[in-house]
C-alpha positions in Angstrom: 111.5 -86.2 68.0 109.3 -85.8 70.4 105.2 -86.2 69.6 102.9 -83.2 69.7 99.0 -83.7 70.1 98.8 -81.3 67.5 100.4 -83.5 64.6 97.1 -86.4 65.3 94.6 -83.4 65.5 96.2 -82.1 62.0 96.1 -85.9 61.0 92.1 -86.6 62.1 91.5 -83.2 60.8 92.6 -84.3 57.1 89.6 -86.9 58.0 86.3 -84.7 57.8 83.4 -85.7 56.7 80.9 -83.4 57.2 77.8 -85.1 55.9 78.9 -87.9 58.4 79.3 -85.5 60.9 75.9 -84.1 60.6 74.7 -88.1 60.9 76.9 -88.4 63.5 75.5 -85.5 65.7 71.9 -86.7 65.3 73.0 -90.2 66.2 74.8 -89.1 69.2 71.9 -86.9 70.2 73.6 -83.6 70.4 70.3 -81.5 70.4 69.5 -79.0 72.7 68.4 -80.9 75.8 69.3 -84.3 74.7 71.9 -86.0 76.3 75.5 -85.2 74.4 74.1 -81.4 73.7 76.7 -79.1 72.1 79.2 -81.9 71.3 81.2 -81.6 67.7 81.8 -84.2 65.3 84.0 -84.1 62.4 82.5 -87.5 60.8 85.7 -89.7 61.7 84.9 -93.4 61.5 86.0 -95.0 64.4 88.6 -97.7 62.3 90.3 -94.9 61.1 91.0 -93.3 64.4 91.7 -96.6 66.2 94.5 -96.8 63.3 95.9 -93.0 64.7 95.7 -94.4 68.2 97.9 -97.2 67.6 100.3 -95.4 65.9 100.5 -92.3 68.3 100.0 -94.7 71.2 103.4 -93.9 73.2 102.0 -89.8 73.1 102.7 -88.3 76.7 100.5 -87.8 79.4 101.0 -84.0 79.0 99.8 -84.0 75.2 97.0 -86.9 75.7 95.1 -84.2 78.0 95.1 -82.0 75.0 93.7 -84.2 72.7 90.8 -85.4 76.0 90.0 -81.5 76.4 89.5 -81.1 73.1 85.2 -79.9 72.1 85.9 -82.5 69.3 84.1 -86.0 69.7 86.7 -87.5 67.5 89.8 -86.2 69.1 88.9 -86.4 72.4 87.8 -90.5 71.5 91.2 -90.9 69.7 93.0 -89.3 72.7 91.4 -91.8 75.2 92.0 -94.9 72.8 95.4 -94.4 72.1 95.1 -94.8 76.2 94.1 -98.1 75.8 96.8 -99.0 73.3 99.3 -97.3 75.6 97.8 -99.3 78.5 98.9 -102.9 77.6 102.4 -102.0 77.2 103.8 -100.0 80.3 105.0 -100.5 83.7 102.5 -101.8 86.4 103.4 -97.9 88.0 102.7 -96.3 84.5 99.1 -98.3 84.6 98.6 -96.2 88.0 99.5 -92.8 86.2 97.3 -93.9 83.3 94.5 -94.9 85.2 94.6 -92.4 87.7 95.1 -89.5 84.7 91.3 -91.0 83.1 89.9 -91.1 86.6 90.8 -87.6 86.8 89.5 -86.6 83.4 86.3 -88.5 83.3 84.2 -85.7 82.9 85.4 -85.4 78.9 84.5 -89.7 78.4 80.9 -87.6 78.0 79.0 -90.1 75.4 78.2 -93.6 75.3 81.0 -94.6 72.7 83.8 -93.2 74.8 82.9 -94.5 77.7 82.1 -98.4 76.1 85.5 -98.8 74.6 88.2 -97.3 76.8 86.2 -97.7 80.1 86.5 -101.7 80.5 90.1 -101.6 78.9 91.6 -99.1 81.9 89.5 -98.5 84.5 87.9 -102.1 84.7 91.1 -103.7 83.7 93.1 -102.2 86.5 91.0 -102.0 89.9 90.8 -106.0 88.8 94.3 -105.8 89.8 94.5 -103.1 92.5 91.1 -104.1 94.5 92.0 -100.8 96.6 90.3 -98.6 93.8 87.3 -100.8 93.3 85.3 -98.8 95.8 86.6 -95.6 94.4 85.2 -96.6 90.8 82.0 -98.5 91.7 80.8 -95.5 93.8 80.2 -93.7 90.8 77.1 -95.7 90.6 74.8 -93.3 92.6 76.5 -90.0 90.8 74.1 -87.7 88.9 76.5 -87.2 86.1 74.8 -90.5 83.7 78.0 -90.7 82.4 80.0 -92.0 85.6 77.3 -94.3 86.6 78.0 -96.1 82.7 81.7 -96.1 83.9 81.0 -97.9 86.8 78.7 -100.5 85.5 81.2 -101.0 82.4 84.6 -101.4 84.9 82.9 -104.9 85.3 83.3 -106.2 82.5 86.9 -107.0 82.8 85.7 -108.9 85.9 82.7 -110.7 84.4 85.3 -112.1 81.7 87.2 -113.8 84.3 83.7 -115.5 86.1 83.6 -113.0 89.2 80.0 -111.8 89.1 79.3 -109.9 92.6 80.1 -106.1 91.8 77.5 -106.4 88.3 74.9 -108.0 90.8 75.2 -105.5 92.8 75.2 -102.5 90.8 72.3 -103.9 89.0 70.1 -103.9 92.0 71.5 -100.0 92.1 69.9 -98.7 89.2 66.8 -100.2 89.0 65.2 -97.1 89.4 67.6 -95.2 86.8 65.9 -92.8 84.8 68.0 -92.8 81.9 67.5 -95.9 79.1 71.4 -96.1 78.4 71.9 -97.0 82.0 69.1 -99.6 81.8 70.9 -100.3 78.2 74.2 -101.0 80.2 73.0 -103.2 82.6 71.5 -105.3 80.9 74.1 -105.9 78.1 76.6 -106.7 81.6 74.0 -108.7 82.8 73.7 -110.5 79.1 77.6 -110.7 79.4 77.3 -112.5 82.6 74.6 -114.7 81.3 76.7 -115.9 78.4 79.6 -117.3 81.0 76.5 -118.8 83.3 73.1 -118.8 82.9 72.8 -119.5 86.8 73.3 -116.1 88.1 71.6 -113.9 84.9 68.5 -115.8 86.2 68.5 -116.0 89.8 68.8 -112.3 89.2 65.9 -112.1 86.8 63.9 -114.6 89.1 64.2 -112.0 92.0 64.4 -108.7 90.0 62.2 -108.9 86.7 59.1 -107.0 88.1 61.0 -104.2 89.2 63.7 -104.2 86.2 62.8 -101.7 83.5 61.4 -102.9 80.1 65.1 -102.6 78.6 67.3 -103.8 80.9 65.2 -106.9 80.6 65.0 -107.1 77.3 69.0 -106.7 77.0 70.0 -109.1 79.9 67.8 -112.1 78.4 68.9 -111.5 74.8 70.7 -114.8 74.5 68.1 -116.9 76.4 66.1 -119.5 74.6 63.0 -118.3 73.5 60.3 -119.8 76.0 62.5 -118.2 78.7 62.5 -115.4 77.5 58.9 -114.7 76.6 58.4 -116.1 80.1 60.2 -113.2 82.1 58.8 -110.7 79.4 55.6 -111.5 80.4 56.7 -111.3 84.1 57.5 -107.3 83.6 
């Protein structure tokens, strides 16, 4: 029989937790003005709807994109890991629909958490292997939408795993000037990631780039630095 978005909306809905929720929507900063305003939670931990994902990870194209639309943080989240699940294993042509279906509905990976764990997982994971796309995904860099520009900084971290360091180098110089602290927040934590395969790069980087790298970005890309480096660059900045 075939499987309807409905039945894992019915199933997450069973979930709610509204005094989580209302945690939830402070945490996310859904405020008027802040940066996830007017998105819903229903107080889902994320375990329980990786465990939904997995076992609704076959769903079809057709009824993912109901669950992605969805005004619910959870079920668009769930929707969008149960891509990742789904990802590892189809067809290298089924990868293209897959990837080419989240590049086409980026605009509902629209908070930190969705972006971090599905980003890295399908869009980094495949223009690693189709380098045809990479310009596609690393332009996002200079959009105004804050969310893109985290998608394009996290599709390197797929690369960064396997000791290729040039696209984090240079969409780090990119966003030196970001205004947003969770762009500063994602650079450095690549940067850290890069750091913790070789220490080379992370300070050649910092050597260059610490006086003009803001306070956060810093602090996350030197992280796992022994202490006298690090208090030297902080008092660099």
């Amino acid at each position: 029989m075939k499987i309807k978005s409905s039945q894992i909306i019915n199933e997450l809905n069973s979930l709610k937790d509204p005094e989580k929720a209302q945690i939830l929507q402070r945490f996310f900063k859904t405020g008027k003005g802040q940066y996830a305003e007017g998105d819903i939670f229903w107080g889902i931990t994320v375990p329980k709807q990786r465990s939904i994902a997995q076992k609704y990870k076959l769903l079809e194209l057709s009824e993912v994109k109901k669950l992605v639309k969805s005004p619910i943080h959870e079920i668009r989240l769930t929707g969008f890991l149960l891509l990742t699940y789904q990802y590892l294993l189809v067809s290298d042509e089924r990868k293209k629909e897959i990837f080419e279906f989240y590049f086409n509905h980026r605009k509902y990976v629209n908070n930190w958490d969705l972006v971090d764990v599905t980003t890295p997982k399908i869009i980094g994971e495949y223009i690693k292997h189709n380098p045809k796309k990479q310009k596609l995904v690393f332009s996002l860099i200079t959009s105004k939408n804050l969310w893109e520009r985290r998608i394009a900084l996290l599709a390197t971290h797929p690369f960064i795993k396997s000791d290729n360091f040039k696209d984090i180098l240079s969409l780090a110089t990119k966003v030196l000037d970001d205004p947003h602290d969770l762009i500063h927040k994602a650079s450095g934590w690549m940067l850290r990631e890069m750091g913790k395969r070789d220490t080379a790069p992370l300070i050649k980087f910092l050597d260059q780039y610490t006086t003009q790298m803001p306070r956060t970005m810093l602090r996350y890309s030197i992280e796992r630095l022994p202490e006298k480096t690090r208090k030297k660059y902080l008092t660099k900045k």
